[in-house]
Structure formats: structure tokens, C-alpha cells
C-alpha positions in Angstrom: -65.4 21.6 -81.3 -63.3 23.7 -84.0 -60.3 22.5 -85.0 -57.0 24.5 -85.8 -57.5 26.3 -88.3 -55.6 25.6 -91.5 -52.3 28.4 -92.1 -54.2 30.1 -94.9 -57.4 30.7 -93.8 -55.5 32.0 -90.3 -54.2 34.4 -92.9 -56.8 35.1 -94.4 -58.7 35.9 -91.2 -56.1 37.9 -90.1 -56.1 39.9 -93.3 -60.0 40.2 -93.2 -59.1 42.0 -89.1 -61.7 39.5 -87.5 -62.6 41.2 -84.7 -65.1 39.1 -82.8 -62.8 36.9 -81.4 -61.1 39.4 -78.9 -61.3 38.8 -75.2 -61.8 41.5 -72.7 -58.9 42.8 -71.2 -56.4 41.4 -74.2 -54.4 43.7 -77.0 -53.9 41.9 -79.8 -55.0 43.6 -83.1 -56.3 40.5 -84.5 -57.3 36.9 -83.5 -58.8 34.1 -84.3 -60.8 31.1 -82.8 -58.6 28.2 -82.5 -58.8 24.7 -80.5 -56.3 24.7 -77.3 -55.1 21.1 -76.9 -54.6 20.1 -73.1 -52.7 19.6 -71.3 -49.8 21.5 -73.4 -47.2 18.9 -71.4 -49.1 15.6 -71.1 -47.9 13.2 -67.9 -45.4 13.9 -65.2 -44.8 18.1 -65.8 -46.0 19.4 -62.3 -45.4 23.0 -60.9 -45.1 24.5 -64.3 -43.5 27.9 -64.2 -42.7 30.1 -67.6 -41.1 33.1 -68.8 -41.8 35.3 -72.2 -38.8 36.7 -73.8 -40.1 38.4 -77.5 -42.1 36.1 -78.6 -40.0 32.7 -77.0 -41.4 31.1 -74.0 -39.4 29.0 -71.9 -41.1 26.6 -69.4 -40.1 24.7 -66.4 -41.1 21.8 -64.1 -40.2 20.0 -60.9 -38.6 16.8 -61.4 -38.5 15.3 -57.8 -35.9 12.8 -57.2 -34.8 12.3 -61.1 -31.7 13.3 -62.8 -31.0 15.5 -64.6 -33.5 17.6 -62.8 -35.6 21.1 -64.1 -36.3 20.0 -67.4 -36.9 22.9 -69.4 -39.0 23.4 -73.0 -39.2 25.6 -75.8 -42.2 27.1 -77.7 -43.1 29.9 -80.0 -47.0 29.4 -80.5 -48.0 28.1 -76.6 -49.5 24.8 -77.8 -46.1 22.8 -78.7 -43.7 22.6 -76.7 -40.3 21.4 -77.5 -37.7 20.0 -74.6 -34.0 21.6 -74.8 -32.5 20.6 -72.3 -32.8 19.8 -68.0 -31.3 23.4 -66.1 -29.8 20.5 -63.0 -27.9 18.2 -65.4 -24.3 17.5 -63.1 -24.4 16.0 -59.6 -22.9 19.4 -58.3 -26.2 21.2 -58.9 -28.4 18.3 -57.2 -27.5 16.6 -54.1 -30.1 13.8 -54.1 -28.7 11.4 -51.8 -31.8 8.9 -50.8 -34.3 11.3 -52.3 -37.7 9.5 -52.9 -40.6 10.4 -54.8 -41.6 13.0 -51.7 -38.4 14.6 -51.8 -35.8 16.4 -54.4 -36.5 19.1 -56.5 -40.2 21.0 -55.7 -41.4 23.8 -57.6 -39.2 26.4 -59.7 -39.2 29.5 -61.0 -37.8 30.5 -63.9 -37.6 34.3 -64.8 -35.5 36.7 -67.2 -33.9 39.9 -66.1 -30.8 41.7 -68.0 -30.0 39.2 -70.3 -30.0 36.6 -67.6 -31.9 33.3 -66.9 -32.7 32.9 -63.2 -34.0 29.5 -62.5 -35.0 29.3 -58.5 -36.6 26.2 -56.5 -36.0 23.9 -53.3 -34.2 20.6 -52.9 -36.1 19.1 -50.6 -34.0 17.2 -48.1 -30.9 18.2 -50.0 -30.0 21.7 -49.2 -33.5 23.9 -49.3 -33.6 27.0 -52.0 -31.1 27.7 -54.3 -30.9 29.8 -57.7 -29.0 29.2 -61.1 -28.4 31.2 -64.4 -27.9 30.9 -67.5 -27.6 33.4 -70.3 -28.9 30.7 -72.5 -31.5 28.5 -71.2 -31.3 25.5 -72.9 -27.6 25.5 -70.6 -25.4 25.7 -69.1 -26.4 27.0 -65.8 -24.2 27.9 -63.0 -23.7 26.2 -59.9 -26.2 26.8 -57.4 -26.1 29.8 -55.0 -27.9 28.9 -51.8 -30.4 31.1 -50.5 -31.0 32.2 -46.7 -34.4 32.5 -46.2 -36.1 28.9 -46.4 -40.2 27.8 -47.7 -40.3 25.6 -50.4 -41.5 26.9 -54.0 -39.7 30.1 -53.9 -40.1 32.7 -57.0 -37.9 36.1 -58.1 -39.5 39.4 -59.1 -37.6 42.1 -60.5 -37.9 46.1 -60.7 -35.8 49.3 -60.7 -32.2 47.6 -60.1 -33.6 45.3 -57.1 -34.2 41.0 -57.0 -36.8 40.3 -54.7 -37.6 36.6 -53.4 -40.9 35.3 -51.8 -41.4 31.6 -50.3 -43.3 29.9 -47.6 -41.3 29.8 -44.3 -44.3 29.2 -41.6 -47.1 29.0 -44.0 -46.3 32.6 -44.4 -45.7 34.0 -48.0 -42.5 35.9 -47.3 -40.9 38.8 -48.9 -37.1 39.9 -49.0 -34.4 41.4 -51.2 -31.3 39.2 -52.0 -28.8 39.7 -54.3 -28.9 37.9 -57.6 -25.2 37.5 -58.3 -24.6 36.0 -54.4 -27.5 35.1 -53.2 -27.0 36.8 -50.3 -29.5 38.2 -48.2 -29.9 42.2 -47.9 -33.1 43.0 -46.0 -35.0 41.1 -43.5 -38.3 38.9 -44.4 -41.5 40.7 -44.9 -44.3 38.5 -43.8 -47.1 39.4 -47.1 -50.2 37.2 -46.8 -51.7 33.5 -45.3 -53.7 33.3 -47.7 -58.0 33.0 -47.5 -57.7 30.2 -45.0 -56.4 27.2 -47.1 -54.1 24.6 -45.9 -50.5 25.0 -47.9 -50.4 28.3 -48.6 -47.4 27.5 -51.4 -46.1 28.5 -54.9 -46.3 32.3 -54.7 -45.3 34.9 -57.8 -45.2 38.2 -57.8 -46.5 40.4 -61.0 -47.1 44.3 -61.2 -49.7 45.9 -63.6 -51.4 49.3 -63.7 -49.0 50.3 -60.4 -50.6 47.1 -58.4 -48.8 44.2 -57.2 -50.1 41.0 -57.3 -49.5 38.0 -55.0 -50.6 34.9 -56.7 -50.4 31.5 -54.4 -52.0 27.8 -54.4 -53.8 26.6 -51.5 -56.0 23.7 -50.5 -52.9 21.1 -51.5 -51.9 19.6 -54.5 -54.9 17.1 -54.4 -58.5 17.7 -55.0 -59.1 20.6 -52.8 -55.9 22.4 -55.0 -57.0 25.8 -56.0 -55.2 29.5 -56.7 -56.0 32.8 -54.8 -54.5 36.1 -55.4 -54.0 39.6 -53.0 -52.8 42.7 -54.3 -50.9 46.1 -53.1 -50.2 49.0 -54.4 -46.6 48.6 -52.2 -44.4 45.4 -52.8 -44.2 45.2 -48.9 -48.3 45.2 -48.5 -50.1 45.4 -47.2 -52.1 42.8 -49.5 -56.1 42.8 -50.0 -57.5 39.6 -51.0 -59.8 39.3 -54.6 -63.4 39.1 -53.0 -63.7 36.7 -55.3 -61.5 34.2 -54.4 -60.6 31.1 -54.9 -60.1 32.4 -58.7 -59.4 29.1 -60.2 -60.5 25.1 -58.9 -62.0 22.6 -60.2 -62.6 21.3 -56.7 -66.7 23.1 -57.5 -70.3 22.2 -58.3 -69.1 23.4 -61.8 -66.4 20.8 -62.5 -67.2 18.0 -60.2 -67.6 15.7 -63.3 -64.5 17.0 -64.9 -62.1 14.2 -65.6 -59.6 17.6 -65.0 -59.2 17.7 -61.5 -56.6 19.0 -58.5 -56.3 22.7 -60.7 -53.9 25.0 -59.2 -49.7 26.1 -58.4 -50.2 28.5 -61.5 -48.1 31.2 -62.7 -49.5 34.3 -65.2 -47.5 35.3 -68.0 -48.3 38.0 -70.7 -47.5 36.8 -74.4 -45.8 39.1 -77.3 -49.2 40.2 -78.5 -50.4 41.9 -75.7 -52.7 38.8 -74.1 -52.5 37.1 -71.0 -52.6 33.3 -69.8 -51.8 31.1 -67.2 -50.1 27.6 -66.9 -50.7 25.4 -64.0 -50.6 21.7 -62.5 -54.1 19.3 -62.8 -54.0 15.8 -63.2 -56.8 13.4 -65.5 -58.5 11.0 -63.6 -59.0 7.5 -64.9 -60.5 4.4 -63.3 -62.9 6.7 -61.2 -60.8 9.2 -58.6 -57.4 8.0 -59.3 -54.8 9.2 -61.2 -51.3 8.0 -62.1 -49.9 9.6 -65.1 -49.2 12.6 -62.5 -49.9 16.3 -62.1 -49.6 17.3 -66.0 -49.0 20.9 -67.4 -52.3 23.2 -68.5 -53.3 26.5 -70.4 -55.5 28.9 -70.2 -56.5 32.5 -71.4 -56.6 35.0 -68.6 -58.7 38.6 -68.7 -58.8 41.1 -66.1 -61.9 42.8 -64.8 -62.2 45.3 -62.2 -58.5 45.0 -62.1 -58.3 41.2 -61.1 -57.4 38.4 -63.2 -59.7 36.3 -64.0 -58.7 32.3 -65.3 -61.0 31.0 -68.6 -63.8 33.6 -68.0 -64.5 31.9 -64.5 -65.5 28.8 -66.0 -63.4 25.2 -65.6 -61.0 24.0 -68.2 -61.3 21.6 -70.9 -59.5 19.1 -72.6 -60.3 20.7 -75.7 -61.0 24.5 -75.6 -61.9 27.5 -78.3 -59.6 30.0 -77.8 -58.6 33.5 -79.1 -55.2 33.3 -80.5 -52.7 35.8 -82.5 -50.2 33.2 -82.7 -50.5 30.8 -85.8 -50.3 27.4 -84.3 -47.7 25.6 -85.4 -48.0 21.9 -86.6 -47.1 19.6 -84.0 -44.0 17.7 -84.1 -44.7 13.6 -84.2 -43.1 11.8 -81.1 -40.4 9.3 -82.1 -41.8 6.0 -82.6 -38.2 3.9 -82.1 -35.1 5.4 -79.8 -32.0 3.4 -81.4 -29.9 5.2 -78.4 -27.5 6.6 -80.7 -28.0 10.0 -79.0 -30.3 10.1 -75.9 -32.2 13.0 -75.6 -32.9 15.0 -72.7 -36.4 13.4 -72.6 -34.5 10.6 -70.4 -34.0 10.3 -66.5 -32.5 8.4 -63.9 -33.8 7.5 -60.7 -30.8 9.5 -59.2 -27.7 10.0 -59.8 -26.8 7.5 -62.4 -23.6 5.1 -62.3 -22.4 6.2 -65.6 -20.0 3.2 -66.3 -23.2 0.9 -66.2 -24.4 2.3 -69.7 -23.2 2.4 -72.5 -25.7 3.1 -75.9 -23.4 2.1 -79.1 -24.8 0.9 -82.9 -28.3 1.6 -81.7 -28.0 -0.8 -78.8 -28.3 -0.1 -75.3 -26.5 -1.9 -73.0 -27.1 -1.8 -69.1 -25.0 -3.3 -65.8 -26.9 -4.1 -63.3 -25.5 -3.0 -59.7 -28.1 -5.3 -58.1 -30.3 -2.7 -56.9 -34.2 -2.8 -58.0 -36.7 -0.1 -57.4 -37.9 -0.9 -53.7 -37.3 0.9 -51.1 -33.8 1.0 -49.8 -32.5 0.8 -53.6 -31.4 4.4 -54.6 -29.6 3.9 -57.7 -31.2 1.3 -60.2 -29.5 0.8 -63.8 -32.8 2.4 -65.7 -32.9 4.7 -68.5 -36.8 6.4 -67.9 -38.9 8.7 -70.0 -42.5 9.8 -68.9 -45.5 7.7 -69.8 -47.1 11.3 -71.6 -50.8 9.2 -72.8 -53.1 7.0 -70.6 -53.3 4.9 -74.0 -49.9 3.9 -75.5 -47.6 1.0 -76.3 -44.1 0.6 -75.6 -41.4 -2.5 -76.1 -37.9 -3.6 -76.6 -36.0 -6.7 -77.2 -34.0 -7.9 -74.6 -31.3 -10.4 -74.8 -29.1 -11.4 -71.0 -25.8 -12.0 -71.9 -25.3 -14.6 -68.4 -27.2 -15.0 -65.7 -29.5 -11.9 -64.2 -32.5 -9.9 -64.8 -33.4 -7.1 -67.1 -37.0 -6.0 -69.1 -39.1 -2.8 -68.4 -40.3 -0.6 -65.7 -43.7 1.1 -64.6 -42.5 2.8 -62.4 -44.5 5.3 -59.8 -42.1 5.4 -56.8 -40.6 2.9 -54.7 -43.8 1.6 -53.3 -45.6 1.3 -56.9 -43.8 0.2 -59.5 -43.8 -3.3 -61.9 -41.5 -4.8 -64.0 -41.7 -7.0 -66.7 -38.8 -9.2 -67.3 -36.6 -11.6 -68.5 -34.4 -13.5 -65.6 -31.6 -16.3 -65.8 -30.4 -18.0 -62.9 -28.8 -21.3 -63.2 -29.3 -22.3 -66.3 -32.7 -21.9 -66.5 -34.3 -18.8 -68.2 -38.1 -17.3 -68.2 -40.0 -14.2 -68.8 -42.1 -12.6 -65.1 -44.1 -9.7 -64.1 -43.9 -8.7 -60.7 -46.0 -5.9 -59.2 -45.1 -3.7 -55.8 -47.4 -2.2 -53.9 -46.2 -1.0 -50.7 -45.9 -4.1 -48.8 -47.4 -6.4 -50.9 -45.2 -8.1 -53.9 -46.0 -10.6 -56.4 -45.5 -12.0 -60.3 -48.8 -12.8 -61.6 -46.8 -14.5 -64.8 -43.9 -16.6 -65.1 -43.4 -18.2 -68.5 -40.0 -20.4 -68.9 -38.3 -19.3 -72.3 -36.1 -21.1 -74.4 -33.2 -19.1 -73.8 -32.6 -15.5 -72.2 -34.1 -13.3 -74.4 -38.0 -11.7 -75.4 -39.4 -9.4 -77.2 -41.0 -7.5 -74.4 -44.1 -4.8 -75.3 -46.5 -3.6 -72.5 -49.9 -1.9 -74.0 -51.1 1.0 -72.1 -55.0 1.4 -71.4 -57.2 4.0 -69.7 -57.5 1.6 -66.6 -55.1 -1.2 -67.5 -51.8 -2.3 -68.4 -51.7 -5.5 -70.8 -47.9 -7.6 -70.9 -47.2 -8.6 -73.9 -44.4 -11.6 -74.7 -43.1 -12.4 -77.7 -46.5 -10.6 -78.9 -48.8 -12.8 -76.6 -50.9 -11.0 -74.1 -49.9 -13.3 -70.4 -51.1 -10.9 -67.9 -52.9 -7.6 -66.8 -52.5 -4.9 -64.1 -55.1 -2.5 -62.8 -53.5 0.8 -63.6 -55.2 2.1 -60.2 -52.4 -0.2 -58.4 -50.0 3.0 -59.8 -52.0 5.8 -59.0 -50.5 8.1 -56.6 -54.2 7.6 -54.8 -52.5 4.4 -54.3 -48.5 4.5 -54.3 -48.4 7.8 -53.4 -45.7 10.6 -54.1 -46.0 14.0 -56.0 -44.0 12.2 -59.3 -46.0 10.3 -62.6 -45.4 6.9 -64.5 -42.3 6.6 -66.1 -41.1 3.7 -68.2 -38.0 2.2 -70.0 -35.6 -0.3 -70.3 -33.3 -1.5 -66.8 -31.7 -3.9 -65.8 -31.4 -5.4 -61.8 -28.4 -7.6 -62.1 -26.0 -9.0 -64.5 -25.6 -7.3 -68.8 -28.2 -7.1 -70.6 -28.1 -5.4 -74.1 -31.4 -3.5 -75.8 -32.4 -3.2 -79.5 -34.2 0.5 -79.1 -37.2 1.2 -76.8 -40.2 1.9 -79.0 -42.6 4.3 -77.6 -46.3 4.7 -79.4 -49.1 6.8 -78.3 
């Protein structure tokens, strides 16, 4: 495998015009080999949508039933990605009243026209479509205008003065003109395309290139069968031909059926500054044989176009690790934090719902957390946790946890309300002890229970391919299959997320440390 290549020698081979590394179909004067690193957003980034403005990309993913919701990241090379900020960050903008892990926020779009951000998606069980703006897209953005015509994963095109939406009412990609300042609805819906026969015929974009319009969707499902087909028109309205070749892009094939990359698809194209083209869409990694729990995570790859069709990676599957041309020097990546002292938390962080704000309060580098006695089963929509995404199947994360009373507080795996464990510290009565407990579905249990001298651990959980190891005070007392979180198992469309809560009673935090 080559590795990035070192900033001079990119110079230098820029210098020298290196010529051999130029795909078909792309315009940059000058590239270079370079190793692509995925996926570019490792663990729960699903239905990843992006726009190119110069040479800034801005990117976009559903969040489901967390708050704040849309997160939305940063990059200038389109290897590292930077988060500034969540589009849905106020209650107003996202209703998510008993929203589970099915439900919430689904696929955006986010797209630039006049100066203007448009960020548009579906609340699932809170409203249906909607739109937002922003003239700046790490925020603010509006309040939501709420859109007529229904589907979920709905997506804006522009051109000559005129917003055009498509969605999926029916299992029919749908075409109409609405008005990007109301969101009002100005012509009737234009049935475009089914699609080649798939089930959930979803996520469509529109893009136009050498005077042909072309319909991009996901079929199949967002599970093993996931895969992207495309139609095009010389006419917005159609009517649409579909690529003889479809499906362009799955790893559901004799080609990748030992890829540890499967469920590829729910893409959207983009063109970068230099003249190249490239996609991002949703796969997950599979671990522990054909199951998968760090969610559907964010990929790249390089796009050509032949006989004027796209065509994904040269028609072969993706990789982990891939040579690819590149213009853009890549930059170096930034380190994760290895301790959050909660003096500032970043947008990185989510709540399972709204949150009760009054129940934390971050001050001198400690956390502290309320409990309002609700947990993470189902039934419990608003528990005290502060959550970031589990981004590596291999990491290590901790805290130390002191009760101040009686009541339970530690850490959370959490999946959705039917998967989730905890790993805790628990006073009642005078006497205090350190538990896991594991929920799957209806089955609930604490393989551990270790009394403690007083209310208070050092609590670290290791992370492993296929297993999660519970660490106390730095002794290992008990193990969980991973699989147990899978969605294969727990279900839901979300990935692990972990971090500090607290069920009932205070509890107070020294950091959350966070290792991959």
C-alpha cells in the first residue's frame, strides 16, 4: 500500500507535472498517487450528503433521535474532516417527542445556492420534510419551513432562478418546484423513476452535466442488499432512462462478498475545485462475522464518467485503504483528544433527546449529572447522558465517578433502547458496589457486581473487534460479546455511542478519556 506522501515530495511531483496518475474523465492538471483512508467519518455518520463551495466542503449526516441533530463537518483536502457545529441545535428545529432509534432525523441534504446554505431532510414521526438555512454553515440556521410534498430523504436542485425538490412519496422518486424562502409549493409532483426494481427506492439527488440530468437513488435497503442506481434525461421532468449498467455501486457481489465493507449505497456525487469527481456514501464494517454495531459510517471514493455515466472506483469495490489520484495535498490529521475536562463541550456530544438542561452542569473540569430516574429502556425518553460516537472497533474509554448520596451513575454502550449496557457504580442504603448490566431486548442481566468500599470507581471499558472488556479500579471483572450491540441484533439505523450518565441521584465526573 503507498502511504501519503510526504508535503515536499507532493511538491515536487507536482512541479515535475506527473502525469500518470490522472483518471479518465477528471481535469486536474496534476496529481499524484496518494492513500485514501476509510471511512473519512468512522462510526455512526450514516446518509452522508456534501456540498463544494471553492475549495470548502461541507458534509452532513442523519442523527436519528439525538440532539442536537445534523451534525455538520468541515474539510479542505476530503480525507479530514473537522466537526463545526450540529445545523438542529434548539428544540424548535426538532420535535423529537418519543423518537427511538427508528425514528427522528433520516437523510439530509445539504446544498449551496446564492450565498445560501439549504439544509433539507425528514423528521420521522415528528413533522415529515422540512428545510433550513444558513448563510454560514457552521450556524445558525433558521427555523424550519415545512414542506408539502412528503417521502423521506428529500434533496434540492437548483438552476436558472428555480428550487426544485425530489423525495419518495409511494416508492416514487418525485419531482416539484417549491419556493426556497417559504417552502411553499408551486407546481404539482412529477412522478420521475421506481427505480430497476429494488425495494426502497430512497435518497434521490439531482445533478446536470453536458445538458443531462441525472437521478441518482439507493435501492435494495440499507442492509446487505444496499446498492445505488442512476437514470438520466435530457429534461428535469423525464422522462428518465436507466444506466444499462446498473446497479453502479454494491458490495452486495461475487466481487466483494469477503469485504469486511459491506451495505454500500445512499451516495451523493460532488465535483471538487480541481475539476475531479467523487462520491460519499453510507457502508458499515463487519466484525464478529455478519454483524456490525459501530453503525453505517461515512465513505470516499473517486468517480469517472464513461459513455456519459458515472462510474464509482473504476467499477471495482472499495477498500479500507485505497491509491488514489489526488490534486489536493493532504493535510495532516488532527489527533483526537485523549481527556475531555468538560470545560467547553464540543459539538462532538449528544443527548438521547432533548436534554433537561438543569441536570448538567460541567464546571473546573468536572462534570456533574442529575439523575431524573430515567435509564435507557424502553419507555425512558430522556436519560441524564452526555454521548459521543464510539468512532474505532478498538478503543478505550474511562472516567472516575464519585455518587455524592445514594443512586447510580457510570458509563453507557449504548445502541438503542433494546441494546445498550452500563457499567456502574450504585448506592442504596448504605451499601455501595460497582455492576454491569446488559439489555437485550427482553432479556436483562449484570454479569458483575463487586461491593466497593465507598461510592466511587475509576471506571474504563476496553473496546475490542468482537468484545467489550469492564475494567474497575483497573481490574478486568467482566466481558460482553460486542455482537449483543450490533444492529443485526438490537436493531435501529443509529451506532454505539458512549459517555458518562447518571440514572438517579448526583454524581460528579473527573473528564471522560477517550483513546483509540
Amino acid at each position: 500500500m503507498k502511504r501519503i506522501l510526504p508535503f515536499p515530495l507532493v511538491i515536487l511531483l507536482l512541479l515535475a507535472g506527473m502525469t500518470a496518475c490522472r483518471p479518465q474523465g477528471a481535469a486536474p492538471a496534476a496529481t499524484v498517487e496518494v492513500e485514501l483512508r476509510n471511512p473519512i467519518l468512522p462510526g455512526f455518520h450514516p446518509d452522508p450528503s456534501v456540498v463544494a463551495v471553492g475549495g470548502d466542503y461541507y458534509l452532513v449526516n442523519s442523527s436519528f433521535h439525538y440532539f442536537p441533530g445534523v451534525p455538520v463537518y468541515h474539510s479542505r483536502d476530503l480525507q479530514n474532516w473537522k466537526q463545526i457545529g450540529n445545523v438542529l441545535d434548539r428544540p424548535s428545529q426538532l420535535p423529537l417527542e418519543q423518537s427511538n432509534a427508528s425514528l427522528g432525523i433520516y437523510a439530509p441534504t445539504i446544498r449551496y445556492n446564492d450565498g445560501t446554505f439549504y439544509m433539507i431532510t425528514t423528521n420521522v414521526g415528528g413533522g415529515g420534510n422540512f428545510m433550513v438555512t444558513a448563510t454560514d454553515p457552521a450556524g445558525p440556521w433558521s427555523e424550519p419551513l415545512w414542506l408539502e410534498q412528503q417521502g423521506i430523504d428529500p434533496s434540492l436542485y437548483f438552476e436558472d432562478g428555480k428550487c426544485y425538490m425530489v423525495s419518495n412519496p409511494d416508492a416514487t422518486i418525485t419531482l416539484c418546484e417549491i419556493n426556497p424562502q417559504t417552502g411553499s409549493t408551486l407546481s404539482p409532483g412529477k412522478a420521475l423513476w421506481r427505480g430497476t426494481g429494488g425495494r426502497f427506492p430512497e435518497g434521490p439527488h439531482i445533478y446536470k452535466k453536458d445538458g443531462w440530468y441525472y437521478l441518482l437513488i439507493s435501492e435494495g435497503g440499507t442492509e446487505l442488499a444496499h446498492k445505488l442506481t442512476v437514470a438520466r434525461s435530457r429534461d428535469i421532468y423525464g422522462p428518465y432512462e436507466a444506466n444499462p449498467d446498473n446497479p453502479i455501486f454494491t458490495h452486495c457481489s461475487l466481487a466483494a462478498q469477503e469485504s469486511n465493507i459491506q451495505g454500500t449505497g445512499h451516495g451523493d456525487l460532488f465535483q471538487a475545485a480541481d475539476g475531479s469527481w467523487w462520491i460519499v456514501f453510507l457502508a458499515y464494517r463487519r466484525y464478529g462475522g455478519d454483524y456490525h454495531h459501530l453503525g453505517r459510517e461515512t465513505f470516499l471514493a473517486p468517480v469517472t464518467w464513461e459513455k456519459d455515466w458515472p462510474v464509482i472506483n473504476g467499477g471495482q469495490p472499495v477498500a479500507e485503504r485505497m491509491t488514489v489520484c489526488m490534486s489536493a495535498v493532504p493535510e495532516e490529521a488532527a489527533l483526537p483528544r485523549p481527556h475531555e475536562d468538560f470545560s467547553a463541550i464540543g459539538p462532538e456530544w449528544m443527548h438521547i433527546q432533548h436534554p433537561v438542561v438543569e441536570n448538567y452542569i460541567a464546571q473546573s473540569g468536572v462534570l456533574t449529572l442529575t439523575g431524573n430516574g430515567d435509564g435507557f429502556d424502553w419507555g425512558s425518553w430522556h436519560p441524564t447522558a452526555l454521548l459521543r460516537r464510539q468512532e474505532t472497533a478498538t478503543c478505550r474509554f474511562g472516567t472516575q465517578v464519585s455518587l455524592q448520596g445514594d443512586g447510580e451513575a457510570g458509563l453507557v454502550i449504548y445502541q438503542t433502547h433494546n441494546g445498550h449496557a452500563e457499567f456502574f457504580v450504585r448506592r442504596e442504603k448504605g451499601r455501595s458496589e460497582a455492576a454491569v448490566r446488559i439489555r437485550l431486548h427482553s432479556i436483562l442481566y449484570e454479569p458483575a457486581t463487586i461491593p466497593l468500599p465507598r461510592p466511587d470507581a475509576r471506571l474504563d471499558v476496553e473496546a475490542h473487534d468482537e468484545y467489550y472488556a469492564f475494567l474497575l479500579n483497573g481490574k478486568e471483572i467482566a466481558r460482553m460479546d460486542a455482537r449483543l450491540l450490533s444492529t443485526e441484533m438490537a436493531g435501529g439505523f443509529t451506532g454505539v455511542t458512549i459517555g458518562p450518565y447518571c440514572r438517579n441521584g448526583k454524581a460528579a465526573f473527573q473528564g471522560f478519556d477517550y483513546e483509540p
